[in-house]
Backbone as a chain_set.jsonl record, in Angstrom:
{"seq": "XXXXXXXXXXXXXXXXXXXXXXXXXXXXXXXXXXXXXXXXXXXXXXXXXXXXXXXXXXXXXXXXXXXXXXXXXXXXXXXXXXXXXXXXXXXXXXXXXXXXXXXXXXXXXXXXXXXXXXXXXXXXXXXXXXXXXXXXXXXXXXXXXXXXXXXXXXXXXXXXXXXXXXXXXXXXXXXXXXXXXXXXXX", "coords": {"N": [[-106.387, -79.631, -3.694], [-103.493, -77.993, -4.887], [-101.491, -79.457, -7.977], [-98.016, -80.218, -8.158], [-95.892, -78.843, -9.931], [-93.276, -80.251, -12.436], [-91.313, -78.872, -12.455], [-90.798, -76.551, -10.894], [-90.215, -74.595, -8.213], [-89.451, -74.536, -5.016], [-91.071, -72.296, -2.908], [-89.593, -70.586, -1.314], [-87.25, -70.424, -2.67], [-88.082, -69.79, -5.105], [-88.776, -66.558, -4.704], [-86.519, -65.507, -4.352], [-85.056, -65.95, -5.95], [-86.663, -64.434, -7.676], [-86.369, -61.643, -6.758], [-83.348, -61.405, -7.411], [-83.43, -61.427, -9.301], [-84.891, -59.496, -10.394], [-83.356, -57.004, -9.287], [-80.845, -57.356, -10.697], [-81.743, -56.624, -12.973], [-82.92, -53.676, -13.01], [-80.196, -52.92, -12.602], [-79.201, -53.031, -14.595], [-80.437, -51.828, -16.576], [-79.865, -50.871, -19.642], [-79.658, -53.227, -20.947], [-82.286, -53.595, -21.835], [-84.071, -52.131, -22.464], [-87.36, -49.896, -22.405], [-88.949, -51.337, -21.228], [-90.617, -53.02, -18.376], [-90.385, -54.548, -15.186], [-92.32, -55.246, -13.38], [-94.213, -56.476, -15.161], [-92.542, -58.325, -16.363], [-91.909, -59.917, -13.912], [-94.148, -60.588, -13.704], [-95.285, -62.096, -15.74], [-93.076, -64.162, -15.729], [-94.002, -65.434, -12.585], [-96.402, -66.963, -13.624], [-95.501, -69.359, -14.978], [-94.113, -71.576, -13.905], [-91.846, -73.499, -15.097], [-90.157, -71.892, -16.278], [-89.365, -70.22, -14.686], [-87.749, -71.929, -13.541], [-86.138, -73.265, -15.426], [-84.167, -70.705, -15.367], [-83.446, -70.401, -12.775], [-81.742, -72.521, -12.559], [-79.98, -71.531, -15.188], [-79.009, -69.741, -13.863], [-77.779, -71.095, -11.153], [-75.792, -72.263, -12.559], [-73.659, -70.061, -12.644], [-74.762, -68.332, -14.704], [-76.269, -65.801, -14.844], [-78.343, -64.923, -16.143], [-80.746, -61.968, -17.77], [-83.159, -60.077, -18.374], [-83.39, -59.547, -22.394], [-84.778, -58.676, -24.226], [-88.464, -58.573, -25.44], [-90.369, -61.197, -27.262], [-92.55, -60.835, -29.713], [-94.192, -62.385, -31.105], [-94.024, -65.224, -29.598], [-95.048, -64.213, -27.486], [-93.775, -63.668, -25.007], [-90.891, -62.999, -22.804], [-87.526, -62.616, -23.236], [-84.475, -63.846, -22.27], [-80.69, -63.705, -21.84], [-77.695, -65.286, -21.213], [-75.762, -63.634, -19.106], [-73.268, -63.534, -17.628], [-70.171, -61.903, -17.423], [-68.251, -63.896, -18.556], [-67.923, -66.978, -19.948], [-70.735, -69.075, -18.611], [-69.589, -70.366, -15.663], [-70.066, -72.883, -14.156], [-70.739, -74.255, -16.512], [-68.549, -74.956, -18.439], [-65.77, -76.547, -20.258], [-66.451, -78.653, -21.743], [-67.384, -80.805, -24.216], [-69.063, -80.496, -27.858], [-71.731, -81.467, -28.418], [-73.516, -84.592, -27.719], [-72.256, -86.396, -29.561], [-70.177, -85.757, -30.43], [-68.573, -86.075, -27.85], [-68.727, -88.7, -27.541], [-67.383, -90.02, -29.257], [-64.906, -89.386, -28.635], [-61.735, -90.676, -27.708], [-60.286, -90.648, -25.501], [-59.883, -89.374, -22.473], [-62.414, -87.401, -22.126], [-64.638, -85.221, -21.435], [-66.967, -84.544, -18.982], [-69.582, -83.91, -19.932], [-72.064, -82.422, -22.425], [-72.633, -79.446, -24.358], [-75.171, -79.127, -25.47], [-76.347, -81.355, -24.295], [-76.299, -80.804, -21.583], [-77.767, -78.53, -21.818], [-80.274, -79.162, -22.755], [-80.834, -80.778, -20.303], [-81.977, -78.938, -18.688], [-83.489, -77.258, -19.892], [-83.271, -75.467, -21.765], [-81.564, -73.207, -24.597], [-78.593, -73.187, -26.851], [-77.72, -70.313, -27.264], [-77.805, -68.867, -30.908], [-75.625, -67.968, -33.527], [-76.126, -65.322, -33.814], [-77.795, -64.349, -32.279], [-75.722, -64.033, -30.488], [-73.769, -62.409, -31.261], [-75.539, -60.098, -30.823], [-76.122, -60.409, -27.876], [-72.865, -59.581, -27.499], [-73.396, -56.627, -28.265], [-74.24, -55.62, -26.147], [-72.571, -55.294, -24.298], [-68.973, -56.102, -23.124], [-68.67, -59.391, -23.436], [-67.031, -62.133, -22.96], [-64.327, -62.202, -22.997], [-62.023, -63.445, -21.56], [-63.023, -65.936, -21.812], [-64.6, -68.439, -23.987], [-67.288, -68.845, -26.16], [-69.571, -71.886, -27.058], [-71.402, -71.833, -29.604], [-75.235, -72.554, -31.306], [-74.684, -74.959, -33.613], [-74.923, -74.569, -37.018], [-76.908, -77.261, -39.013], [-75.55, -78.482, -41.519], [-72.905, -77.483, -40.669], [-72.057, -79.165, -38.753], [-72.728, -81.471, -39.653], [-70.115, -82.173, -40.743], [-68.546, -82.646, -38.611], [-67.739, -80.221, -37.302], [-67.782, -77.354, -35.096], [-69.304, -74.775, -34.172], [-68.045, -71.625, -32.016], [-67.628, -68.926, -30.222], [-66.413, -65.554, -29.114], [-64.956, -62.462, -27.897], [-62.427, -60.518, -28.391], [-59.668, -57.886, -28.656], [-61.485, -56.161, -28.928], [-63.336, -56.736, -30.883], [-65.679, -59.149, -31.846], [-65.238, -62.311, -32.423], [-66.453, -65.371, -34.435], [-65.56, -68.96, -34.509], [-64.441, -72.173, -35.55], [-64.458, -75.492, -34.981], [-63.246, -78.623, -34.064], [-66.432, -81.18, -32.989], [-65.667, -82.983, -30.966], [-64.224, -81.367, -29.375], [-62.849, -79.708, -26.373], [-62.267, -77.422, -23.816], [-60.901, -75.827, -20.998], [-61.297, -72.972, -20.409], [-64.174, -72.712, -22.271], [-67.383, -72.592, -22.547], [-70.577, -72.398, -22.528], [-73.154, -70.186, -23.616], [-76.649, -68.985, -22.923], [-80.124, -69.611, -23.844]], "CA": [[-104.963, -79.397, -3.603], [-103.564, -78.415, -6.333], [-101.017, -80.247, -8.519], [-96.875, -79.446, -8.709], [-95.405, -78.677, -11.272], [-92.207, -81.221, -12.441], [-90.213, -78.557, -12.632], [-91.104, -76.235, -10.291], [-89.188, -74.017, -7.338], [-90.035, -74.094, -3.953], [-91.286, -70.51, -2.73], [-88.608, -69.343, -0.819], [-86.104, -70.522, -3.582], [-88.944, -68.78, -6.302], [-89.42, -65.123, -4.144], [-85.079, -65.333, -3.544], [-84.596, -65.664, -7.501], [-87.025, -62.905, -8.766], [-85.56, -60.752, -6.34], [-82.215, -61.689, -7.517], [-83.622, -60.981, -11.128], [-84.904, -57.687, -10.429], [-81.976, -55.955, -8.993], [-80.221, -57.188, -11.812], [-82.645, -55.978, -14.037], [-82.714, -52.705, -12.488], [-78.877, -52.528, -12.923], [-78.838, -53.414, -16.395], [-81.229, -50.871, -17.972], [-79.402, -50.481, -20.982], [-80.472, -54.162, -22.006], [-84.051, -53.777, -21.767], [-85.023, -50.838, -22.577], [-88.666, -49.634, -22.824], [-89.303, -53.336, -20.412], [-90.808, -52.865, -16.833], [-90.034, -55.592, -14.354], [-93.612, -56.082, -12.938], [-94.696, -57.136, -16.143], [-91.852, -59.68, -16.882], [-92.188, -60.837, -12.986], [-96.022, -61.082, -13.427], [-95.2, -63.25, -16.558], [-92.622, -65.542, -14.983], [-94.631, -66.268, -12.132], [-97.685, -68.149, -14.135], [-94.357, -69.733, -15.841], [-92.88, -72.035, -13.075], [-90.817, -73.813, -15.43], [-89.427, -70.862, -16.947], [-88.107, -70.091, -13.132], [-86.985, -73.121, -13.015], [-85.106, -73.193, -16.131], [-83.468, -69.506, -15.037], [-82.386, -70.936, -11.405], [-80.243, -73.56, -13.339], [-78.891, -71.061, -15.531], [-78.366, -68.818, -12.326], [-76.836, -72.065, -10.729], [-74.037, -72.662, -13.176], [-72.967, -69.114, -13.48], [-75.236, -67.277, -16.128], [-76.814, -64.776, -14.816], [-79.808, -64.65, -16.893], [-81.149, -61.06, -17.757], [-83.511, -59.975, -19.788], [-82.362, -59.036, -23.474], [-85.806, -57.997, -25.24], [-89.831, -59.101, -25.662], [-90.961, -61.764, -28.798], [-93.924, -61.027, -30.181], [-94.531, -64.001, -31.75], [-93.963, -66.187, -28.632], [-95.633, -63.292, -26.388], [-92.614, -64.476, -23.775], [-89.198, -62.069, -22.154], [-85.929, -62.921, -23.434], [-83.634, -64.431, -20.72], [-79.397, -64.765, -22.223], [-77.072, -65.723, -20.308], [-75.125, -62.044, -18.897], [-72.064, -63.247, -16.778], [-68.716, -61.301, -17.943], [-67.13, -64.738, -19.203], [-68.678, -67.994, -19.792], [-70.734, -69.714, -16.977], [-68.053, -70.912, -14.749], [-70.51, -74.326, -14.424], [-70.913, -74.883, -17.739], [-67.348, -74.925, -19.576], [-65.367, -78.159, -20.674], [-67.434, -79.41, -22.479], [-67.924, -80.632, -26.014], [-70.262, -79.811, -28.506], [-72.862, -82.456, -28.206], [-73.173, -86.227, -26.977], [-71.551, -87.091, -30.811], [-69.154, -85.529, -30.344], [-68.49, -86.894, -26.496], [-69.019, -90.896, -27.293], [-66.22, -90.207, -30.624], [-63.734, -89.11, -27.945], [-61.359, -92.046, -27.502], [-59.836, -90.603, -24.095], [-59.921, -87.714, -21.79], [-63.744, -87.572, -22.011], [-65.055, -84.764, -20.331], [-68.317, -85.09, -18.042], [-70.958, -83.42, -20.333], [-71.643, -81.982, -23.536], [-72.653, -78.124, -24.068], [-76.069, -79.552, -25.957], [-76.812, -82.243, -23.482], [-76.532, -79.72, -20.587], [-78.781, -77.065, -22.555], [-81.103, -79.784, -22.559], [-81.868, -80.681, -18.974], [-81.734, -77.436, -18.208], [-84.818, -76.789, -21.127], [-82.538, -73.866, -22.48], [-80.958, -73.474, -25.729], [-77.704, -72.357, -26.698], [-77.124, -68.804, -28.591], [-77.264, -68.489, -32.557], [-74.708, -66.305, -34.039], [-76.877, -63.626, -34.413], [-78.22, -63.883, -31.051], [-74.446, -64.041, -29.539], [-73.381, -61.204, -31.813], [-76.725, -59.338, -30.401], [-75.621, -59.901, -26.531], [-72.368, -58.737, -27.313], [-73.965, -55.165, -28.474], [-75.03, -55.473, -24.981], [-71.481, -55.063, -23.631], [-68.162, -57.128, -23.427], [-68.682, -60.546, -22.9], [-66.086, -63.741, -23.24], [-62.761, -61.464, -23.081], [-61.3, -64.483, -21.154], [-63.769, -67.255, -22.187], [-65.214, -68.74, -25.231], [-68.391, -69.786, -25.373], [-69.894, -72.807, -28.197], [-73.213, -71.373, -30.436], [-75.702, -73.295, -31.719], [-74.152, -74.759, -35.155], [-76.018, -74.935, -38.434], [-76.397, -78.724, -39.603], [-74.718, -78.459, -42.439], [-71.496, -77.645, -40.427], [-72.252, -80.089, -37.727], [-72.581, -83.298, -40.414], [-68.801, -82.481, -41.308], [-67.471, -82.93, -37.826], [-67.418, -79.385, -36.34], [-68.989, -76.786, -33.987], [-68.946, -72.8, -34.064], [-68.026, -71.002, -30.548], [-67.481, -66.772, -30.351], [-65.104, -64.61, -28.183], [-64.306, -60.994, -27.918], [-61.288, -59.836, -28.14], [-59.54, -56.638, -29.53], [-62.542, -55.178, -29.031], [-64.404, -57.604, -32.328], [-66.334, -60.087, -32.047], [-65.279, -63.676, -33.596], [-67.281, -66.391, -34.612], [-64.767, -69.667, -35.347], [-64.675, -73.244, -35.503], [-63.349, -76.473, -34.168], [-64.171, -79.827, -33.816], [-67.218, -80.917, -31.706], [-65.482, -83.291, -29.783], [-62.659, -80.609, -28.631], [-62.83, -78.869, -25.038], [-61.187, -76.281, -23.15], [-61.133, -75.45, -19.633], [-62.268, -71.831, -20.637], [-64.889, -72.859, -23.603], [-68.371, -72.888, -22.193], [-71.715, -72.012, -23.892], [-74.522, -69.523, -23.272], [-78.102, -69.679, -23.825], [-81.634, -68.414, -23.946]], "C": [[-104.385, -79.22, -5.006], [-101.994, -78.811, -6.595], [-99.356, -79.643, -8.831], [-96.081, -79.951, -9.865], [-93.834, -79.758, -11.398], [-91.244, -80.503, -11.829], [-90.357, -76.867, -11.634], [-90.717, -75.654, -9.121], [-89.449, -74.074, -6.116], [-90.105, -72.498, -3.566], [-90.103, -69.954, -2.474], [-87.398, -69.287, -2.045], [-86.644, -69.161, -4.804], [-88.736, -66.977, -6.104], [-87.392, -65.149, -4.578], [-84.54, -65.135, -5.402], [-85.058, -64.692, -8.143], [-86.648, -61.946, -7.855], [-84.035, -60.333, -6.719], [-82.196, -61.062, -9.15], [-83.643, -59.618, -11.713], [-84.077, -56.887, -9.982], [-81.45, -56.338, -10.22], [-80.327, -56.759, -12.726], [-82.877, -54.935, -14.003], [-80.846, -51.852, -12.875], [-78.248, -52.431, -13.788], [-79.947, -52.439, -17.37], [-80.822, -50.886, -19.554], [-79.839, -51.974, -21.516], [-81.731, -54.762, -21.969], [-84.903, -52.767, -21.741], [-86.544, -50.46, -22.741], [-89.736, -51.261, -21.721], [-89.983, -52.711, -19.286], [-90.784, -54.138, -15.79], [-91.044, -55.869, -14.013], [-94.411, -56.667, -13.946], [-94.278, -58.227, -16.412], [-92.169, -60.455, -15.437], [-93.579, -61.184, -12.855], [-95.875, -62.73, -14.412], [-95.016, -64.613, -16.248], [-93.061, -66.229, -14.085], [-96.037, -67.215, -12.805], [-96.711, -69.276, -15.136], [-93.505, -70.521, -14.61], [-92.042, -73.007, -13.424], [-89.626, -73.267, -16.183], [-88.421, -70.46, -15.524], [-87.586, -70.93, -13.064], [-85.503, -73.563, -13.752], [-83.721, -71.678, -15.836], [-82.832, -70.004, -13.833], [-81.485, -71.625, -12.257], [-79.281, -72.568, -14.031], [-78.058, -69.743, -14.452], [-77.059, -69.966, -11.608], [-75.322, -72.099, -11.102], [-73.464, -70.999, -13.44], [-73.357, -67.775, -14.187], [-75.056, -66.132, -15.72], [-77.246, -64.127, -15.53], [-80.092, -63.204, -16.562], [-81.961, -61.102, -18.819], [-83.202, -58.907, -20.845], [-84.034, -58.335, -24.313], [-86.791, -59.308, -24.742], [-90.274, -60.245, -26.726], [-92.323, -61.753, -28.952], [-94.855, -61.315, -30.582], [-94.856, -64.646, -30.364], [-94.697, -65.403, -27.374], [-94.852, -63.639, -24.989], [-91.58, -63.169, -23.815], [-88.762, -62.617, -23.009], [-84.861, -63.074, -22.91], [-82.227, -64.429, -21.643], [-78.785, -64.476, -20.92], [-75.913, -63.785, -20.01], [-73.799, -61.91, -18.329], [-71.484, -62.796, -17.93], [-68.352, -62.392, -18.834], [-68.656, -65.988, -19.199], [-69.47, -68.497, -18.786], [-69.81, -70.603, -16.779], [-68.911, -72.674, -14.599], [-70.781, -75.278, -15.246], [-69.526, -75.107, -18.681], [-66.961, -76.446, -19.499], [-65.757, -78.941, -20.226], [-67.532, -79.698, -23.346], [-69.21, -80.285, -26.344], [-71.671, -80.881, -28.228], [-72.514, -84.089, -27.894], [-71.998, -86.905, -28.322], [-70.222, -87.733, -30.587], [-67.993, -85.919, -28.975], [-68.579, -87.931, -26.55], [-67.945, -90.481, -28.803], [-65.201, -89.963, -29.469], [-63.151, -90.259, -27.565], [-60.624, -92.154, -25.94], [-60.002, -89.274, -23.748], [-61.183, -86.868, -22.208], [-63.882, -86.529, -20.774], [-66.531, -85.393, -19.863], [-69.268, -84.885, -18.664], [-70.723, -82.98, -21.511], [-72.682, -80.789, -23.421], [-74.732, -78.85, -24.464], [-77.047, -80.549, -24.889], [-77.026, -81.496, -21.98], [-78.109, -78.433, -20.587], [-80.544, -78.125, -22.077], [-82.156, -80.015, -21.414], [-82.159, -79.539, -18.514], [-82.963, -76.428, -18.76], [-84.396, -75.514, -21.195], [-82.086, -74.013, -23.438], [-79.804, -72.777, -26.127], [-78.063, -71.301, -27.606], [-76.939, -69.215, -29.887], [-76.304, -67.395, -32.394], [-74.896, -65.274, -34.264], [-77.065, -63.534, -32.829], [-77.043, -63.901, -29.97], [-73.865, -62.888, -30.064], [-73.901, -60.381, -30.864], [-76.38, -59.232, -28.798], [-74.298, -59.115, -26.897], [-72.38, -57.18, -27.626], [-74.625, -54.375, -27.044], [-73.788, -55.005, -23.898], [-70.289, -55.88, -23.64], [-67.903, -58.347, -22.392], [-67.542, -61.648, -23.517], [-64.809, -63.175, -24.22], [-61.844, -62.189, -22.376], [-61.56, -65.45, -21.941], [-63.64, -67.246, -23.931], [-66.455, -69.146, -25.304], [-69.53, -70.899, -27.178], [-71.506, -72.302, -28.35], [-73.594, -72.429, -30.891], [-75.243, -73.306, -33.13], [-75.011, -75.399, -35.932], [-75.1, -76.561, -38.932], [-75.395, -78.948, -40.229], [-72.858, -78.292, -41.829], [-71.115, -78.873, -39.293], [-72.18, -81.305, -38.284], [-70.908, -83.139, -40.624], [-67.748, -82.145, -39.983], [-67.292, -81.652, -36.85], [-68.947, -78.36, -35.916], [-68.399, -75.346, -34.396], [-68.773, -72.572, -32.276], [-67.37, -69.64, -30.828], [-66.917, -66.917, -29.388], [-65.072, -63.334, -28.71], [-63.463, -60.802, -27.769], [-60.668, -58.804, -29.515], [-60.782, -55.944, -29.792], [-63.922, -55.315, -30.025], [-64.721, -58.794, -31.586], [-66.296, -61.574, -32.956], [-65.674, -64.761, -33.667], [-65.506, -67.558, -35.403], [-65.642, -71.067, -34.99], [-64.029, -74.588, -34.985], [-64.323, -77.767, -34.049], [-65.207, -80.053, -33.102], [-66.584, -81.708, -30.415], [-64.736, -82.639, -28.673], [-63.557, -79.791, -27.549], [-61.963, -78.621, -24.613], [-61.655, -75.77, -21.467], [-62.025, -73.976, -19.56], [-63.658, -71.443, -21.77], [-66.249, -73.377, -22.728], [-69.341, -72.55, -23.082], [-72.766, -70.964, -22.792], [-75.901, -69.87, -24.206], [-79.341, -68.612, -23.321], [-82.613, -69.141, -23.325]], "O": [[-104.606, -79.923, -5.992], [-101.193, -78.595, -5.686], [-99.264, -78.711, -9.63], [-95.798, -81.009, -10.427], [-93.305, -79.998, -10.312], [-90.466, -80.941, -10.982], [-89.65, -76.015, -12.172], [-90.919, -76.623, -8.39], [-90.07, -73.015, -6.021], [-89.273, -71.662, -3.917], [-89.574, -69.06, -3.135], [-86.753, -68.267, -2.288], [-86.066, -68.152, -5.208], [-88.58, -66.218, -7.061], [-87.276, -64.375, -5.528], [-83.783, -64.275, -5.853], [-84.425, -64.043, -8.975], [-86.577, -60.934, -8.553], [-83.549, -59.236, -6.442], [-81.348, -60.507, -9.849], [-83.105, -58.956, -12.6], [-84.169, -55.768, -10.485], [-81.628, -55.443, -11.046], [-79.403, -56.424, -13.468], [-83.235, -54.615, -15.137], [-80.513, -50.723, -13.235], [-77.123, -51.964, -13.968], [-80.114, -52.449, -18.59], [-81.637, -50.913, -20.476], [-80.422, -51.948, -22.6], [-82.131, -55.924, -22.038], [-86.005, -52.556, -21.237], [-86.909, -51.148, -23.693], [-90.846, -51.792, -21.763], [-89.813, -51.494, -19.351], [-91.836, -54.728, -16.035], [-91.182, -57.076, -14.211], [-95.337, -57.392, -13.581], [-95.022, -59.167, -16.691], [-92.662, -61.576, -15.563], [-94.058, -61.95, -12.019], [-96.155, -63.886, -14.095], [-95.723, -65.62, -16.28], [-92.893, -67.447, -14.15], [-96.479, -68.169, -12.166], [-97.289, -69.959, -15.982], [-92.359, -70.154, -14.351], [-91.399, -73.56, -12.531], [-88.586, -73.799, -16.571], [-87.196, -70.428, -15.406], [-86.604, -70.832, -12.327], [-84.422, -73.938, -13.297], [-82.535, -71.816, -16.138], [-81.602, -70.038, -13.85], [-80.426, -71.094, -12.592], [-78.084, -72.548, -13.747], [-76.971, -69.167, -14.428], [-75.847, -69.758, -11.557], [-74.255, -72.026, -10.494], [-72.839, -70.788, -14.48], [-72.776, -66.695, -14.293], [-74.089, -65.415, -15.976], [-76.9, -62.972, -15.781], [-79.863, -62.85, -15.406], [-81.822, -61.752, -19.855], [-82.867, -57.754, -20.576], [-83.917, -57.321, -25.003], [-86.517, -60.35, -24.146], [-91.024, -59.492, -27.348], [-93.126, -62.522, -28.421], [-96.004, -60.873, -30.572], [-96.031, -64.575, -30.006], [-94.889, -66.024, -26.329], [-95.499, -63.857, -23.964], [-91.526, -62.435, -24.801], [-89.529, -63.237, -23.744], [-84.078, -62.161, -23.171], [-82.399, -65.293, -22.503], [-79.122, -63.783, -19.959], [-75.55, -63.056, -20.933], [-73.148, -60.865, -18.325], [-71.865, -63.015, -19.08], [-68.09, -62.024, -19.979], [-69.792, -65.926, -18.73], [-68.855, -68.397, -17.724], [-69.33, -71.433, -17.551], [-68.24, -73.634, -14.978], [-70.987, -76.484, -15.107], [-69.76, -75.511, -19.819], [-67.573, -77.334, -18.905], [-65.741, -79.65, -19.221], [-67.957, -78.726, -23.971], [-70.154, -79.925, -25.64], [-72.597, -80.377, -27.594], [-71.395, -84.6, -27.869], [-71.108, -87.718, -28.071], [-69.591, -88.789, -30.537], [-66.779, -86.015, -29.152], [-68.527, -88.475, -25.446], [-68.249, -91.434, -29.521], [-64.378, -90.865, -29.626], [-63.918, -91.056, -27.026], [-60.412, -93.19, -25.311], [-60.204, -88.296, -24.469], [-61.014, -85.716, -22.608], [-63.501, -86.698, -19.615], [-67.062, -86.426, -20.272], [-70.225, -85.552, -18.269], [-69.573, -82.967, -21.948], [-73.565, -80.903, -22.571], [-75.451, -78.949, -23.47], [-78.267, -80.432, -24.773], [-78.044, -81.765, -21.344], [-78.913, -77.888, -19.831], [-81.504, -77.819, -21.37], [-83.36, -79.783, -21.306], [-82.932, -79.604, -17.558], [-83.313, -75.325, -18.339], [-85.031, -74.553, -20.759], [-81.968, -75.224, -23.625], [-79.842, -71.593, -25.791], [-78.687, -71.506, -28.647], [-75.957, -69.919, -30.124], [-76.162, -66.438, -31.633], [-74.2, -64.389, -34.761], [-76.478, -62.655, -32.199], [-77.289, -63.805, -28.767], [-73.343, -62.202, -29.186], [-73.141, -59.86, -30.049], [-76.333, -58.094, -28.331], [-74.404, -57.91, -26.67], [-71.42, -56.502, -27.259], [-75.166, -53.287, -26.845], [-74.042, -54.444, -22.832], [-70.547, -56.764, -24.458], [-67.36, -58.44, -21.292], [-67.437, -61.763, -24.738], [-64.427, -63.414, -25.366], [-60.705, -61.725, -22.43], [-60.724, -65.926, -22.709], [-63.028, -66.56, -24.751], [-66.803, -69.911, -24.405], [-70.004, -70.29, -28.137], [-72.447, -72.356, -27.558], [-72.802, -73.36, -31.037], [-75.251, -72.311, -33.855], [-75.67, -76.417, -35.724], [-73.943, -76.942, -39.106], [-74.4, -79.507, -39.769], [-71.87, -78.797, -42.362], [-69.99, -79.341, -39.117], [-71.672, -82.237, -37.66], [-70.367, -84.244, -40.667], [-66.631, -81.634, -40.062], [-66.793, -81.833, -35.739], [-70.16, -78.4, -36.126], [-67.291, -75.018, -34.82], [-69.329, -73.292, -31.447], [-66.578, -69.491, -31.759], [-66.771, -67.955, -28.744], [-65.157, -63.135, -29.922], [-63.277, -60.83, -26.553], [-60.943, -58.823, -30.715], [-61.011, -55.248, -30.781], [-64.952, -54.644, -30.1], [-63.961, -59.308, -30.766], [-67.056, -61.887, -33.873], [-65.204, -65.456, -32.766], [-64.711, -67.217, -36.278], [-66.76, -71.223, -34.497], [-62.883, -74.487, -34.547], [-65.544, -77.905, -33.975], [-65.307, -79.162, -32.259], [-66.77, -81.391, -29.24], [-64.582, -83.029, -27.516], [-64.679, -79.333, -27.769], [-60.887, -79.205, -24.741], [-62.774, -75.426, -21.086], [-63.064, -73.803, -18.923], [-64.062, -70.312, -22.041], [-66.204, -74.506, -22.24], [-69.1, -72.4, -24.28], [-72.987, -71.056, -21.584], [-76.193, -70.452, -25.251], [-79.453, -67.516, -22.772], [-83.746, -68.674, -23.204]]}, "num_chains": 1, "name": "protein.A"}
């Protein structure tokens, strides 16, 4: 018999998601060019915590696509694709720190601590720039990037938005949340 995996999908959930993947993936040509879908679904299935991690970000919202190949890691490239933030993931702070400093009005989670169970990681600024080249994303939302230490020891967090048609990377405390301030990831 053999042995399941922790993290792991049941079939019908497994067959119902790469179906769900490949139409989307089909519909999205433009961010995956030169890709073929029976290759990435050959991949993901010997990968059933990679499905597993993609249902979750399916769950809250994402709608995971793939963005490009690494050739290093010989692995897809999954970000997150909804229009606006995932709708399951927003207010939120930046990490647990920043969530146990809050002295009231404590939301439920933090963008970091989410990413976590979830074994996903949020977006660099390059790689949130790089989706939006992909089309316009978080023209309502906002969504919190992974921030370099150095800005993270002095109290704050980076999070991007589109609007006017640019792309802006800012900043803000980590403990601060917003009803429309979620995070994407990879």
């Amino acid at each position: 018999m053999m042995k399941k995996v922790k993290w792991e999908l049941p079939s019908e959930q497994r067959d119902e998601l790469l179906s769900l993947l490949s139409t989307r993936f089909e519909k999205n040509m433009n961010r995956h060019q030169g890709l073929t879908w029976a290759e990435i679904q050959a991949k993901l299935e010997i990968k059933p915590e990679k499905l597993w991690s993609l249902n979750e970000m399916e769950k809250t919202g994402g709608e995971p696509d793939v963005v490009g190949y690494d050739q290093n890691a010989k692995e897809y490239i999954f970000y997150d694709c909804s229009a606006e933030s995932p709708k399951g993931r927003r207010n939120v702070c930046y990490d647990r720190e920043g969530l146990d400093s809050r002295k009231e009005h404590k939301p439920e989670n933090s963008a970091i601590d989410m990413a976590t169970a979830m074994d996903i990681e949020l977006l660099t600024e390059e790689q949130y720039r790089e989706l939006q080249k992909l089309g316009s994303f978080d023209t309502k939302t906002s969504s919190w990037v992974k921030t370099p230490a150095e800005i993270r020891k002095l109290g704050g967090a980076l999070f991007g938005d589109r609007r006017y048609d640019h792309v802006f990377i800012y900043h803000n405390s980590a403990p601060s949340y917003y009803g429309v301030r979620g995070f994407r990831a990879r």
